[in-house]
C-alpha positions in Angstrom: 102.4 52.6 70.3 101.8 55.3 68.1 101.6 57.7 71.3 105.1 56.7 72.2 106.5 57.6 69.0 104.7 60.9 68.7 106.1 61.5 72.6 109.1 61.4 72.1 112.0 63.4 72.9 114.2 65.3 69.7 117.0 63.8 69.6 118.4 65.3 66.5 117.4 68.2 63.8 117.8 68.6 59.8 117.6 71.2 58.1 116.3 69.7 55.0 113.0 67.9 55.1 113.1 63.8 54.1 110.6 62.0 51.9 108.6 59.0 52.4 110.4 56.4 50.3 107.1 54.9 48.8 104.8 57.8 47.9 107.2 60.5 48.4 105.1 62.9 50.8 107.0 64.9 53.2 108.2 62.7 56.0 110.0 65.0 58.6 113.4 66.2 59.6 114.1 64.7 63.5 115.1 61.8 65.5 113.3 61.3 68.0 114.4 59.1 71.2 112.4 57.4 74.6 116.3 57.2 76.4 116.5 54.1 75.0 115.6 53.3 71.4 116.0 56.3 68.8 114.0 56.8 65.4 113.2 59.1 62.7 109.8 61.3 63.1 108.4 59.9 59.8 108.5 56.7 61.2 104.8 57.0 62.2 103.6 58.0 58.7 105.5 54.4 57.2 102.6 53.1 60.4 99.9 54.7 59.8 99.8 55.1 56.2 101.7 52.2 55.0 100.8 49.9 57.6 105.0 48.8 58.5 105.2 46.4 62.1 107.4 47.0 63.9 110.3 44.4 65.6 107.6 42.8 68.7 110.8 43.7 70.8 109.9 47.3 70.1 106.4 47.2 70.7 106.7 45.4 73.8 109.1 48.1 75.2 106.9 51.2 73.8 103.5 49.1 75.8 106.0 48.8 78.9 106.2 52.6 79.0 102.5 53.3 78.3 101.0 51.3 81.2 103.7 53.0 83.2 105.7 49.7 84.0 108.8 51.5 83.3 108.0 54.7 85.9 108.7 52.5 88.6 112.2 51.5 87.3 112.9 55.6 86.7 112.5 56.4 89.9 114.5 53.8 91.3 117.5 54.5 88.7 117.0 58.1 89.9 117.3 57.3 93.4 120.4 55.4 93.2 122.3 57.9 90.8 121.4 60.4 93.6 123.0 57.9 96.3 126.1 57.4 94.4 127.1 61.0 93.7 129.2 62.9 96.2 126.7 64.6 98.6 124.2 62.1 97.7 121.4 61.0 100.4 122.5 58.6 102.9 121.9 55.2 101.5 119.1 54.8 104.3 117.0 57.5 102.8 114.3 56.8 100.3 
């Protein structure tokens, strides 16, 4: 789970730098999303070095896209956005 928050895609920027609410190190300055759930880039630190769970409806999600249960659904969500714009494939094609 920690991989998928460290992989994930900036979402936002700060200039300024946040701290960690409990022992006030330096805690980043993005948001960070998967295309689904967003959250801040210190969120790993409050993890790692604070030991916070996340909600099991997160973690789920995060080992969905890990095993690469989710590629499947990309693709096909690809393939029909493709279908459905003007120009598209025929809906026959793959």
């Amino acid at each position: 789970m920690i991989e998928h928050l460290r992989a994930g895609y900036v979402l936002r920027a700060w200039m300024g730098m946040s701290t960690c609410r409990l022992c006030g190190q330096p805690n980043g300055n993005l948001m960070l999303t998967d295309g689904f759930y967003e959250w801040p880039s210190g969120l790993v630190h409050y993890i790692e070095d604070h030991h916070l769970r996340l909600p099991l409806l997160f973690a789920l999600h995060a080992m969905r896209i890990q095993d690469g249960a989710l590629d499947s659904d990309r693709i096909l969500w690809k393939r029909e956005s493709r279908r459905a714009q003007p120009g598209g494939p025929h809906p026959s094609e793959p």
